[in-house]
C-alpha positions as CSV (number, residue, x, y, z in Angstrom):
1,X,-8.0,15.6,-2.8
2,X,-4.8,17.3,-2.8
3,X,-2.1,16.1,-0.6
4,X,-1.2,19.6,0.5
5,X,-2.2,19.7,4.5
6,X,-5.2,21.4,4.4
7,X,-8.3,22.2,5.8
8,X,-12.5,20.6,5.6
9,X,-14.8,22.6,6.8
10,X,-18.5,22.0,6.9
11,X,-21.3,23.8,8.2
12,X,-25.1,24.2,6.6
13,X,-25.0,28.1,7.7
14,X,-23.5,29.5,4.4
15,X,-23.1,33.1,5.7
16,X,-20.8,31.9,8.6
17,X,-19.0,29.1,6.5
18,X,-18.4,31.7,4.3
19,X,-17.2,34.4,6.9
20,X,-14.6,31.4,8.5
21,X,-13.5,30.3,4.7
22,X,-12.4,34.2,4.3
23,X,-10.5,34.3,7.9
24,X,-8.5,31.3,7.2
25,X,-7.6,32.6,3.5
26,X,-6.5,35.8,5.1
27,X,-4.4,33.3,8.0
28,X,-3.2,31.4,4.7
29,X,-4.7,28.1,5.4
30,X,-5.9,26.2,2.7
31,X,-9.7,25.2,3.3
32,X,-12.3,23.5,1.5
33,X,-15.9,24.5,2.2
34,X,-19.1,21.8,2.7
35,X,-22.1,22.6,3.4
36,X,-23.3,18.6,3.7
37,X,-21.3,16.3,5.9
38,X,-22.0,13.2,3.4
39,X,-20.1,15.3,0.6
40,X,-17.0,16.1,2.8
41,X,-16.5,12.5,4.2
42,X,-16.3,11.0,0.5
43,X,-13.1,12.9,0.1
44,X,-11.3,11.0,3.2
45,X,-9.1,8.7,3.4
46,X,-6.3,6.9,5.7
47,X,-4.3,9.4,3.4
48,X,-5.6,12.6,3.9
49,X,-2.8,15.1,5.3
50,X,-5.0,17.7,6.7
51,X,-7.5,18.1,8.9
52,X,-11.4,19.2,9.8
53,X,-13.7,21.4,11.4
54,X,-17.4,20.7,11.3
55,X,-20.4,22.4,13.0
56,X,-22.1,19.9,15.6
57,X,-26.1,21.0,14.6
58,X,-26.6,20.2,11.0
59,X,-29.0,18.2,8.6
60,X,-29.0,14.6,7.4
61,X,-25.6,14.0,8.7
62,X,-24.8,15.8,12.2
63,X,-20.9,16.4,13.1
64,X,-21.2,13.6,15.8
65,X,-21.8,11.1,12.9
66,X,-19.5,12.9,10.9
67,X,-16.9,12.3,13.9
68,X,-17.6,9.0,14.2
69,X,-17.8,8.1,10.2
70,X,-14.1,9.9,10.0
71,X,-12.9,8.1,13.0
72,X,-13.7,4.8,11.3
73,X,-12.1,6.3,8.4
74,X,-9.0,6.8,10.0
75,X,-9.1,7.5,13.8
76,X,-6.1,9.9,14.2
77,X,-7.5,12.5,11.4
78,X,-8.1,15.5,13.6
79,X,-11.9,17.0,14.2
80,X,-12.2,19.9,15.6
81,X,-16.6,20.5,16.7
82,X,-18.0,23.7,16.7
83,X,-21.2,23.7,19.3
84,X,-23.7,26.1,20.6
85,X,-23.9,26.2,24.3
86,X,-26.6,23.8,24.4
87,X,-24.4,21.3,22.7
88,X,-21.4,21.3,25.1
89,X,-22.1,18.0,27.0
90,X,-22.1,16.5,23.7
91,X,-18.5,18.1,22.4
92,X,-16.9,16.8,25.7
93,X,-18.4,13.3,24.7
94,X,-17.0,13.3,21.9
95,X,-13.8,14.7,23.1
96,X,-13.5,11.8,25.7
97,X,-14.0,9.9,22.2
98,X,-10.8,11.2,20.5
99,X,-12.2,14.5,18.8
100,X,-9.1,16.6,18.4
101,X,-11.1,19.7,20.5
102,X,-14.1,21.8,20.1
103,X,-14.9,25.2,20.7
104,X,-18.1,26.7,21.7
105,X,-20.0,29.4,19.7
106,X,-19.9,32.6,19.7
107,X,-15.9,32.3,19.3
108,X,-13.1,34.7,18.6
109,X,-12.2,33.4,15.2
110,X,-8.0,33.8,16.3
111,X,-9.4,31.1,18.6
112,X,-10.2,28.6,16.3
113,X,-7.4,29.2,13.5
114,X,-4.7,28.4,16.5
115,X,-6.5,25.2,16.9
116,X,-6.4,24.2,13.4
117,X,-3.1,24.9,12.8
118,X,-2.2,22.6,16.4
119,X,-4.9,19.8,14.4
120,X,-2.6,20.3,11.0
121,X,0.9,19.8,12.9
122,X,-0.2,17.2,15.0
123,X,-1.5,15.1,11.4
124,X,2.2,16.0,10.0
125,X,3.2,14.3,13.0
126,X,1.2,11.5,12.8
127,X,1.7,10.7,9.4
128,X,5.6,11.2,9.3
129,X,5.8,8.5,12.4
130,X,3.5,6.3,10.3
131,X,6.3,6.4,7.5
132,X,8.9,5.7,9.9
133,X,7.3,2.7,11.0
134,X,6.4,1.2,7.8
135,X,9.9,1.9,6.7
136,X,11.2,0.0,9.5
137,X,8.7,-3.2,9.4
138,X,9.9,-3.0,5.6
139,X,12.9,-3.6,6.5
140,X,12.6,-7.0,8.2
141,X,15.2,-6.3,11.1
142,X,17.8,-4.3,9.2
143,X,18.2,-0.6,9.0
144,X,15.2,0.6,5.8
145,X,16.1,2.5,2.8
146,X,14.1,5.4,4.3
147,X,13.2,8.4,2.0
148,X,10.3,9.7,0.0
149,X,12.4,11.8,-2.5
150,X,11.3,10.3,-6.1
151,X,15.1,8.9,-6.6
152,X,14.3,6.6,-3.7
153,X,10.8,5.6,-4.3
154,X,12.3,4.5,-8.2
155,X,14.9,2.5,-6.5
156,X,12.5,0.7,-4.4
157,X,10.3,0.4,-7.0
158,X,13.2,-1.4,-9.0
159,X,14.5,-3.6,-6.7
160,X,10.7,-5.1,-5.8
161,X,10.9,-5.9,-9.6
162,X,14.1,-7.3,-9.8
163,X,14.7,-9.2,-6.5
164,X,12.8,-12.6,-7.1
165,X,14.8,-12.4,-10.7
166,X,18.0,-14.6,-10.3
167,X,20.0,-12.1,-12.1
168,X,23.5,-10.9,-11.4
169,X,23.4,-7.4,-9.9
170,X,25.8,-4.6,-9.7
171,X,25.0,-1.8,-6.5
172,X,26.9,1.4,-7.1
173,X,26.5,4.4,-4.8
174,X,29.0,6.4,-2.2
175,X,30.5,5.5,1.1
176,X,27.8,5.2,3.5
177,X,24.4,5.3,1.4
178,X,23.8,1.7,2.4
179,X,25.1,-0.9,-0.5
180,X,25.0,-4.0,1.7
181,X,21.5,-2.6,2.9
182,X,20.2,-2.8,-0.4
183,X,21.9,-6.0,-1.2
184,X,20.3,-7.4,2.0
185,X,16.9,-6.3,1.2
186,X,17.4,-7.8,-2.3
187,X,18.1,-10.8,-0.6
188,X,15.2,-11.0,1.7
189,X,12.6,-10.5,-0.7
190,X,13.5,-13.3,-3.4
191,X,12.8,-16.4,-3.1
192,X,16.4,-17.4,-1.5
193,X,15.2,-15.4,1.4
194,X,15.7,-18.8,3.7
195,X,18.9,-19.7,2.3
196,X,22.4,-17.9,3.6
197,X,23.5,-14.9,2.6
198,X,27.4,-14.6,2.5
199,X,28.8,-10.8,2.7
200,X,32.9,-10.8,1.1
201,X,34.8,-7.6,1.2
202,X,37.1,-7.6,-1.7
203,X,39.0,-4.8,-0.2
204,X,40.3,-6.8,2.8
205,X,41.4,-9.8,1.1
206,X,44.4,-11.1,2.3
207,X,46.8,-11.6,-1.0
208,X,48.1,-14.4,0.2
209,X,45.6,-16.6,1.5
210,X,42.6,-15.0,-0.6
211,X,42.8,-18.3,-3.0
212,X,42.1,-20.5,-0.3
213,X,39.9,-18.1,2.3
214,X,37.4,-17.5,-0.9
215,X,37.5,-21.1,-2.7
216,X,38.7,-23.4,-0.1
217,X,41.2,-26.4,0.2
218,X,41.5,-29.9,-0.8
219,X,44.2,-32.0,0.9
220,X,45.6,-35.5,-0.4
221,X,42.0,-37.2,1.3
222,X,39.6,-34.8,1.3
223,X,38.5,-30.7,1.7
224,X,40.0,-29.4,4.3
225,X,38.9,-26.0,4.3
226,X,35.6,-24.7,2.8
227,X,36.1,-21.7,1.1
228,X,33.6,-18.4,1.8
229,X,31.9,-18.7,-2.0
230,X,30.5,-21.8,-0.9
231,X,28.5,-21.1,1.8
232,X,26.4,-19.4,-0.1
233,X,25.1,-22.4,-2.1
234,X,21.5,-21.7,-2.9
235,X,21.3,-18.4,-1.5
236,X,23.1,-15.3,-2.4
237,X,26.8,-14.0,-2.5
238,X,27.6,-10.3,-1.7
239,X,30.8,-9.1,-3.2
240,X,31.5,-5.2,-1.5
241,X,33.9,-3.5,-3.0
242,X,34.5,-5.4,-5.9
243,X,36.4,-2.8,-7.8
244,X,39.0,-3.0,-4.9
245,X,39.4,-7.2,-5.7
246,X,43.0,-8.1,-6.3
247,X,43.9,-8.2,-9.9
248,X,45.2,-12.2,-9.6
249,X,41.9,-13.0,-8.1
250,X,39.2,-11.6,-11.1
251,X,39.8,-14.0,-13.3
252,X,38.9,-16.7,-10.6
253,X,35.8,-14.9,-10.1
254,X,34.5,-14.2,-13.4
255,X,35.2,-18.2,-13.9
256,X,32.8,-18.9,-10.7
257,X,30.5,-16.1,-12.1
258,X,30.2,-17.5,-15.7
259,X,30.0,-21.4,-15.2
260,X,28.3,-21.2,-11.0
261,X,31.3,-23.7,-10.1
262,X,34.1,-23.0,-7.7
263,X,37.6,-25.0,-8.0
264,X,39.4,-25.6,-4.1
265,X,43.0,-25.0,-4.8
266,X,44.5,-28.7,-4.6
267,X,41.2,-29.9,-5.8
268,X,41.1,-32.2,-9.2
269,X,37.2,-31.5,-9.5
270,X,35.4,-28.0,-9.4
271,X,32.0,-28.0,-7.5
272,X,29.1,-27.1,-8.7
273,X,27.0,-23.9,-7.0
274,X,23.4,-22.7,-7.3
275,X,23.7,-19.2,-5.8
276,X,22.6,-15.5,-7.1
277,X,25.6,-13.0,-6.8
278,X,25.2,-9.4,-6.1
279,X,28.7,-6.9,-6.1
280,X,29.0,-3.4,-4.7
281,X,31.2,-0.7,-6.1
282,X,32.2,2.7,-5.6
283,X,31.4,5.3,-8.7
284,X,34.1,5.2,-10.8
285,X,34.6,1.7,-11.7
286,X,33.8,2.3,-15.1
287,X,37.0,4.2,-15.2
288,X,38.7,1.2,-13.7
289,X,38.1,-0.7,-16.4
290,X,39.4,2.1,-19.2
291,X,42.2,2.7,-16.8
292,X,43.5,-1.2,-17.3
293,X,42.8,-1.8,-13.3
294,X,39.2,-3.6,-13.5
295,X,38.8,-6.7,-15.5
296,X,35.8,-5.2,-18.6
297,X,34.7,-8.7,-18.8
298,X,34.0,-9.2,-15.0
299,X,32.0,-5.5,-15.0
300,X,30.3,-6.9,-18.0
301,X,29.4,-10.1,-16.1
302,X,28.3,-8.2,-13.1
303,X,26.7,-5.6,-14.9
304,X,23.3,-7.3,-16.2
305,X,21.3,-5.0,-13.7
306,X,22.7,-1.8,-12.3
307,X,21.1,-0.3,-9.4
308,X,22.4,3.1,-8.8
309,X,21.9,4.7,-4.5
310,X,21.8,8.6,-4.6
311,X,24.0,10.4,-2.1
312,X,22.3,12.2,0.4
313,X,23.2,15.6,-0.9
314,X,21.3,14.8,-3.9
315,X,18.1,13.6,-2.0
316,X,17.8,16.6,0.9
317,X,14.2,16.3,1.5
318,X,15.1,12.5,3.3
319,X,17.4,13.8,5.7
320,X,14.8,15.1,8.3
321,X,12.9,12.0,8.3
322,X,15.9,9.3,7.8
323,X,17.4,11.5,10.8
324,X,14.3,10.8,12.5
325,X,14.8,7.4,12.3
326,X,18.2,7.1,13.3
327,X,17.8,9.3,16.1
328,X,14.9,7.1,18.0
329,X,17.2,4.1,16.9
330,X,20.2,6.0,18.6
331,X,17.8,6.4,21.4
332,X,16.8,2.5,21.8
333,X,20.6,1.4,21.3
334,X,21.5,3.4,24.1
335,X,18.4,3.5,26.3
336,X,17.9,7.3,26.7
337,X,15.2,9.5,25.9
338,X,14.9,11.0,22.6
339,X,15.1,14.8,23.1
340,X,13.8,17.8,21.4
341,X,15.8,18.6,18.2
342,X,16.7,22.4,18.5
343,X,17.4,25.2,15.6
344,X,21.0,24.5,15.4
345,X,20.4,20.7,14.7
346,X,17.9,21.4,12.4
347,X,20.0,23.9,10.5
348,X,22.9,21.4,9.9
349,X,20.5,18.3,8.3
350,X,19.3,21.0,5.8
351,X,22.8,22.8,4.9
352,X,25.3,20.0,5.6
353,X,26.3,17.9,2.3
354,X,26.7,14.9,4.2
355,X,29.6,13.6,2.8
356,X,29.7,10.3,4.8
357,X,26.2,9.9,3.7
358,X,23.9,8.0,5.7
359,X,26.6,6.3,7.7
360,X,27.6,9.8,8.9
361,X,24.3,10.8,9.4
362,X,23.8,7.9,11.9
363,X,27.1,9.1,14.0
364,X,25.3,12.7,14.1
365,X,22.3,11.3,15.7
366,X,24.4,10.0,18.2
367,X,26.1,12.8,19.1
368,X,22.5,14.7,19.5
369,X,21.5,12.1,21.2
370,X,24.4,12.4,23.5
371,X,24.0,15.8,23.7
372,X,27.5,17.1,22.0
373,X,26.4,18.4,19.0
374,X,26.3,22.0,20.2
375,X,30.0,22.2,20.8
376,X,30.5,20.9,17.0
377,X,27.8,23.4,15.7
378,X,30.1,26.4,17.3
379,X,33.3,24.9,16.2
380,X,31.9,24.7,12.6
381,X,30.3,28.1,12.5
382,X,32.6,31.1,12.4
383,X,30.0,34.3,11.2
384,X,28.7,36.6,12.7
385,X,25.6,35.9,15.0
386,X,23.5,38.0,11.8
387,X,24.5,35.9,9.1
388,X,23.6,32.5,11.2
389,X,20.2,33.5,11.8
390,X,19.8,34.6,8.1
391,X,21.2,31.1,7.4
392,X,19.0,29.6,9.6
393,X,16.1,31.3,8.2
394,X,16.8,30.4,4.7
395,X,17.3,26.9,5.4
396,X,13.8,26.3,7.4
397,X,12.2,28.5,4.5
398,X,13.7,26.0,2.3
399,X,13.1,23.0,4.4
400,X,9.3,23.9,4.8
401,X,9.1,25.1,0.7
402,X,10.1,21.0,0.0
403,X,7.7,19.9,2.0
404,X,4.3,21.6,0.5
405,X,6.4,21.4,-2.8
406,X,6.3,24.8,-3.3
407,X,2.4,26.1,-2.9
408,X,3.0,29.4,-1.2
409,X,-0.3,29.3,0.7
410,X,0.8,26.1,2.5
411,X,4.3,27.7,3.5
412,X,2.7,30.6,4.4
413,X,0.6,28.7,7.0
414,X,3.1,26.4,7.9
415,X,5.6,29.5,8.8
416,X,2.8,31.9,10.2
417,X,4.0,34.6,7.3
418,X,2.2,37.3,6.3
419,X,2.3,37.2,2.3
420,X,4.2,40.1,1.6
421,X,6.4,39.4,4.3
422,X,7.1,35.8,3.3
423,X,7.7,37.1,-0.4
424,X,10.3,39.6,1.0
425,X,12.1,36.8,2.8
426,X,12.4,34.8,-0.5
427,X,13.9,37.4,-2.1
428,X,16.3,38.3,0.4
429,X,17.5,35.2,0.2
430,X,17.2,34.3,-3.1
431,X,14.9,31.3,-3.2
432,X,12.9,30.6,-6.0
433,X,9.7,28.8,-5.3
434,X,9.3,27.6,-8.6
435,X,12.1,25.5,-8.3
436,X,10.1,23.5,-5.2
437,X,7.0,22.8,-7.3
């Protein structure tokens, strides 16, 4: 079945399964007609995004046992009965049951197309918080690499195949789009999972004592200071930053890096280290090294896998969800209620570029969560009230035109458009829907 939120409906009577197919093409829902129960059920699954509508009195397989097949299925797929009056007792049964709602024949048909569009966003709902929560047990603890754009399903896809490999990594990506997140995750899922895990930012070195603070020293009798790199003996080393290390100090690294020893300074006898070592940079380090101010040998040392973190400009479609997120994290940090995200809000996470990335992200859920973000939203918007709500428009047109990627039927129900009306408001605004698909 197609992803696309959607309709089943199944009923034996063909002329009024065909009369309710017509009325919800003219409402622009998608809706696929059954006339046997058995037939519809074997295209369910936990992964279905849409919902159904079955009548109550039908052969072989009634819409009670269709109810209570789908609820086995997946208990939260909404099913809406359709009953004669003799049937009614049996609907609110079932209701009491967790049927979704049912409505009792004869019916105005505007009656029941409100209540599968209430089924359809209710199972958007459902299955977005699903997503949210399997990020999060993904994540073990830490903050997950939420998004279901296909840059960040490839990047999960290659750190599952890379992080029980003890291979060097290198982690480029912006400010903010979560290096020592992925670095973490890397960590947790290989087998030095129970080992430590020893963060160093290169950056904050302290020239001076960034011998001693990183490799530790000997006195005339014995170590008297262990250095950072060796606390992470048999588990992993996170360099951040590394394009920001002190020129003096690469050298020392790309020794530790190349022969898994570390020297103490005073020492007369380098020891030995079993750890994995991931680094962190900033684009552009490339350009360090043809600029004379990063060591090509250490990139080329670090460099045996290269795991590249898109910005959040380039992956739009994960801001509503990863706001999501942050925002009911906000919410338990703080111990307030999450509140109901308004047009304004929901304007800016579509049109914003997110420069800060996910780290400013996290700061903007805060605010909202605070309740200051309207103030900012003025003090950022200087047009005329017109041109914010064509803005506005255009962005949730866009918003919802990423979500059905691009079938016009779906965004048509999803924005309760009429089709010409819809097509107008593309072209108005200039959005071409062949560029969602």
């Amino acid at each position: 079945m197609t992803d696309i939120p959607h309709l089943l409906l199944i009923d034996d009577d063909d002329a009024l399964r065909s009369a309710l197919a017509q009325s919800f093409d003219l409402a622009d829902i998608p809706v696929t007609c059954f006339a046997d129960a058995a037939e519809a059920l074997a295209q369910l699954d936990a992964k279905f995004t849409g919902a159904v509508i079955s009548d109550i009195r039908m052969p072989r397989m009634d819409g009670l046992e269709l109810f209570r097949r789908i609820s086995a299925v997946d208990h939260q797929i909404p099913v809406i009965l359709m009953t004669g009056h003799g049937d009614v007792a049996m609907a609110v049964s079932a209701l009491k049951q967790g049927a979704f709602d049912f409505i009792a024949k004869p019916f105005a048909t505007d009656h029941l197309i409100a209540a599968a569009r209430r089924a359809l966003e209710m199972r958007a709902l459902v299955l977005d918080n699903r997503r949210l929560r399997a990020a999060a047990a993904e994540s073990a603890g830490g903050e997950p690499l939420i998004g279901e754009s296909p840059a960040m399903v490839r990047l999960r896809e290659h750190m599952r195949q890379i992080a029980d490999a003890d291979v060097d990594i290198l982690i480029e990506g912006e400010t903010g789009t979560g290096k020592e997140l992925v670095a973490t995750l890397l960590h947790r899922w290989s087998r030095r999972r129970g080992r430590p895990f020893v963060a160093i930012n290169c950056a904050a070195l302290p020239d001076t004592i960034a011998e001693a603070d990183l490799f530790g020293q000997e006195g005339r009798a014995q170590l008297t200071q262990s250095g950072r790199i060796a606390r992470a003996h048999r588990g992993t080393l996170f360099l951040d930053e590394i394009e920001s290390s002190p020129a003096r100090l690469q050298g020392s690294l790309l020794r530790v890096l190349e022969e898994r020893e570390i020297h103490p300074v005073g020492a007369e006898q380098p020891q030995p280290l079993d750890m994995r070592v991931i680094a962190a940079t900033k684009p552009g380090i490339d350009s360090s090294v043809a600029e004379g101010r990063f060591r090509a040998d250490l990139l080329y040392r670090l460099d045996m896998v290269r795991l590249r973190i898109p910005p959040l400009r380039d992956r739009r479609e994960d801001v509503p969800l990863l706001f999501g997120y942050l925002l009911h994290q906000a919410a338990d940090q703080l111990g307030r209620q999450v509140p109901d995200v308004g047009a304004e809000v929901r304007a800016r996470l579509s049109e914003h570029d997110w420069p800060g990335n996910v780290r400013e992200l996290a700061n903007y859920a805060k605010r909202v969560l605070l309740g200051m973000e309207r103030e900012e939203v003025k003090q950022d918007t200087g047009l005329p009230l017109s041109q914010r709500v064509d803005q506005y428009e255009a962005s949730v047109i866009r918003q919802v035109l990423e979500r059905v990627r691009g079938d016009a039927r779906s965004a048509m129900a999803a924005l309760h458009l009429p089709r010409k009306t819809f097509y107008d408001k593309l072209n108005r605004h200039g959005i071409e829907i062949g560029e969602y698909r």
